[in-house]
C-alpha positions as CSV (number, residue, x, y, z in Angstrom):
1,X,-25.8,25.8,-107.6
2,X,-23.8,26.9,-104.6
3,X,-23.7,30.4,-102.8
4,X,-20.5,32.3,-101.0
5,X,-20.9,33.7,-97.7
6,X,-19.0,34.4,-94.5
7,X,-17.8,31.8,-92.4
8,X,-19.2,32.2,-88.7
9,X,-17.9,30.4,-85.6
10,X,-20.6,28.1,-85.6
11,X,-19.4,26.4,-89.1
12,X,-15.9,25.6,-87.4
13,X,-16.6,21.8,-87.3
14,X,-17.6,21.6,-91.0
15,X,-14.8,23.9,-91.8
16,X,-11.9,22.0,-89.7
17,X,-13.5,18.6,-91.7
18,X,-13.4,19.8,-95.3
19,X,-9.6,21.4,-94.5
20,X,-8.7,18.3,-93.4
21,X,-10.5,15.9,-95.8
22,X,-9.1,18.5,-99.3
23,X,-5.3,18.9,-97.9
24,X,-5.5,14.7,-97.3
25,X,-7.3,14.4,-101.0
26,X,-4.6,16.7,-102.6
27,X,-1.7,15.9,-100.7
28,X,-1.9,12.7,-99.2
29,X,-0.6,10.4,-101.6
30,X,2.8,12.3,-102.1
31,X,3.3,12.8,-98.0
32,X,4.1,10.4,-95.2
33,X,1.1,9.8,-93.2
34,X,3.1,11.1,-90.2
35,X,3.6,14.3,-91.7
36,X,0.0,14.6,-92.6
37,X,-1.7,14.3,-89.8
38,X,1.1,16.1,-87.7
39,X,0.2,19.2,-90.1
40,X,-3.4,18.5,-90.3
41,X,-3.5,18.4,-86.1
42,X,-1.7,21.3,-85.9
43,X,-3.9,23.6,-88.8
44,X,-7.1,22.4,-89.3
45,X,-8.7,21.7,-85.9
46,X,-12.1,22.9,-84.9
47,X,-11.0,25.2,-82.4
48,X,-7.8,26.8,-84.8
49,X,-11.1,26.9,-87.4
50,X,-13.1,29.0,-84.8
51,X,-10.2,30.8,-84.2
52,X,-9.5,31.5,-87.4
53,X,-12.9,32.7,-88.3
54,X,-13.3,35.3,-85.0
55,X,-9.9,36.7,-86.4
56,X,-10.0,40.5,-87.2
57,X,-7.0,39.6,-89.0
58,X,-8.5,37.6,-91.3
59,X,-11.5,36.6,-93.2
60,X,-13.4,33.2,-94.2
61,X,-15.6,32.7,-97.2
62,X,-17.2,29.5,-97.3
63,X,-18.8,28.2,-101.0
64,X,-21.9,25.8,-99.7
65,X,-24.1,23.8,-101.4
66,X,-27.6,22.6,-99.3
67,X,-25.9,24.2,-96.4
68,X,-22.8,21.7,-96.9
69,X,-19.5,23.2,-97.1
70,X,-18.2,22.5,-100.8
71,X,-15.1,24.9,-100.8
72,X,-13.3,27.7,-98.7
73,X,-11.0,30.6,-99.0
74,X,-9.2,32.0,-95.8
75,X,-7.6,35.6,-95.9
76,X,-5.0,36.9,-93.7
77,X,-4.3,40.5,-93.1
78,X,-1.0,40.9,-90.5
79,X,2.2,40.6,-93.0
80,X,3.9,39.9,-96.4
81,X,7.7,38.6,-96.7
82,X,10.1,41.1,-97.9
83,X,9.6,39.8,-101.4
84,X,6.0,40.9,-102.0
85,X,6.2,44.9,-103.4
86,X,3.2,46.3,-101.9
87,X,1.9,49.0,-99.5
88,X,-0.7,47.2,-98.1
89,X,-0.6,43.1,-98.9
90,X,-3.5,40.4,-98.4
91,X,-2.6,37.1,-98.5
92,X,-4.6,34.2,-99.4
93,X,-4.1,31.9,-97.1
94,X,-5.6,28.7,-98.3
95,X,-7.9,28.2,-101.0
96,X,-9.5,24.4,-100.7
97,X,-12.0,22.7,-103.2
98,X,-13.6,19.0,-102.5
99,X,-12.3,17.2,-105.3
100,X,-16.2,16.3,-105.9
101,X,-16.6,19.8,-107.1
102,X,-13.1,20.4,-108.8
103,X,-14.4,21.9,-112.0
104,X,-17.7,23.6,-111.4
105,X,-16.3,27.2,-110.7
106,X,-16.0,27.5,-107.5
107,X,-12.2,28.7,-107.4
108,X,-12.6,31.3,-109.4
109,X,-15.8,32.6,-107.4
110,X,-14.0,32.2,-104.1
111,X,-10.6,33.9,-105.9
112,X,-13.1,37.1,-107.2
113,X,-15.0,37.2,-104.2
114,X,-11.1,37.1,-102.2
115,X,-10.6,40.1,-104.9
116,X,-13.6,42.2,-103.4
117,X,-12.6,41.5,-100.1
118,X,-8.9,42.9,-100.5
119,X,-10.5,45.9,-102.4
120,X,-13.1,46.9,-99.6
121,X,-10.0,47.1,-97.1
122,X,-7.9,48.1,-99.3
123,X,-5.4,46.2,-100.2
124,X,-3.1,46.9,-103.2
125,X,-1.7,43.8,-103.5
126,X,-2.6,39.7,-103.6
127,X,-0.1,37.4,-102.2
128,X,0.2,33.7,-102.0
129,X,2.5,30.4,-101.6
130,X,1.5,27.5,-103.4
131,X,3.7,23.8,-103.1
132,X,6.1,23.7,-105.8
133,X,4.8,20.2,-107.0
134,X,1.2,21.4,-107.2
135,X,1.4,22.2,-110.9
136,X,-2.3,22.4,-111.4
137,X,-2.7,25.0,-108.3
138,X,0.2,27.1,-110.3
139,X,-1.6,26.9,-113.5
140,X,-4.9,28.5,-111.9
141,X,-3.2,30.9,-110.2
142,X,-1.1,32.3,-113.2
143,X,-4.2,31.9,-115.2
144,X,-5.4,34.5,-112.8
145,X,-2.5,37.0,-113.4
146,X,-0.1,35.9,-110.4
147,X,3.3,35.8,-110.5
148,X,6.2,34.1,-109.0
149,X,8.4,36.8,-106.5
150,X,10.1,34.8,-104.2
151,X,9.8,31.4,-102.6
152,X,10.0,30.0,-98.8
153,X,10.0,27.0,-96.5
154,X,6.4,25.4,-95.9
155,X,7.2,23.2,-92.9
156,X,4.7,20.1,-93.7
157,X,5.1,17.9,-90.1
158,X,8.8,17.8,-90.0
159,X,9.6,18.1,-94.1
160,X,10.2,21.1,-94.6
161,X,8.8,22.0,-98.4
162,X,9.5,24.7,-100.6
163,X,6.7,26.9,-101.9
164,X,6.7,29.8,-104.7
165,X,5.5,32.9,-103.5
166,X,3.2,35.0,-105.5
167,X,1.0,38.3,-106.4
168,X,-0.7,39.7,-108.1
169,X,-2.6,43.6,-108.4
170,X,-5.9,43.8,-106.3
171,X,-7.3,46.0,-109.4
């Protein structure tokens, strides 16, 4: 069984290693190496983790098993893009599973407990992009009543990829 609790600046290492090690898993063999570790140097270090987690602007919930890092969400409070209708938006930022644990729940704990999050400030509105080639991340998310509003350049390295925006009602 795994628990969901905050991420504190201590858990930066573990954090910046499963970032790195899912986006590789999920992404890797449809990249150029270059481009992957270019992005992965650039996003998932330990100290952009720590920053990241001392944010005000944004939140951390980490899914652990045995006090190993199984699965995070990070949430970012500072802006939406003009096509997300909302008065006051959340974005989920990144929502990252080990592939060991693909299956077991965990998503959908970390989406719910994302839910609360957006509530307790609250927020009105859900928003996210996702890879347009990531059909399984699309099915989860308009399994979870999202919906495509817009789309926008995801610079990977130096491709610069296309992902769908979407949201969905905090209620």
């Amino acid at each position: 069984m795994f628990s969901i609790r905050e991420g504190k600046e201590e858990d930066a290492k573990q954090l910046s290693e499963l970032a790195e090690r899912t986006f590789i898993e999920t992404f890797g063999a449809v990249n150029s190496k270059e481009n992957m570790q270019l992005h992965c140097e650039q996003t998932y270090s330990e100290a952009k983790q720590a920053a990241e987690i001392t944010n005000p602007k944004m939140r951390t919930l980490l899914a652990e098993q045995d006090d190993k890092l199984v699965g995070f969400v990070q949430l970012r409070f500072d802006h939406a893009p003009e096509c997300v209708t909302a008065n006051k938006p959340g974005e989920l930022q990144r929502l990252y599973i080990d592939s060991s644990w693909h299956g077991k729940g965990i998503a959908q704990k970390l989406l719910n407990a994302s839910l609360d999050v957006l509530r307790e400030r609250g927020c009105d509105v859900m928003w996210l992009g996702v890879w347009e080639d990531n059909p399984r991340a699309i099915r989860f998310y308009e399994k979870n009543k999202f919906r495509e509003v817009g789309s926008h350049v995801f610079p990977l390295g130096t491709d610069p990829q296309r992902d769908i925006l979407m949201q969905r009602a905090v209620n």
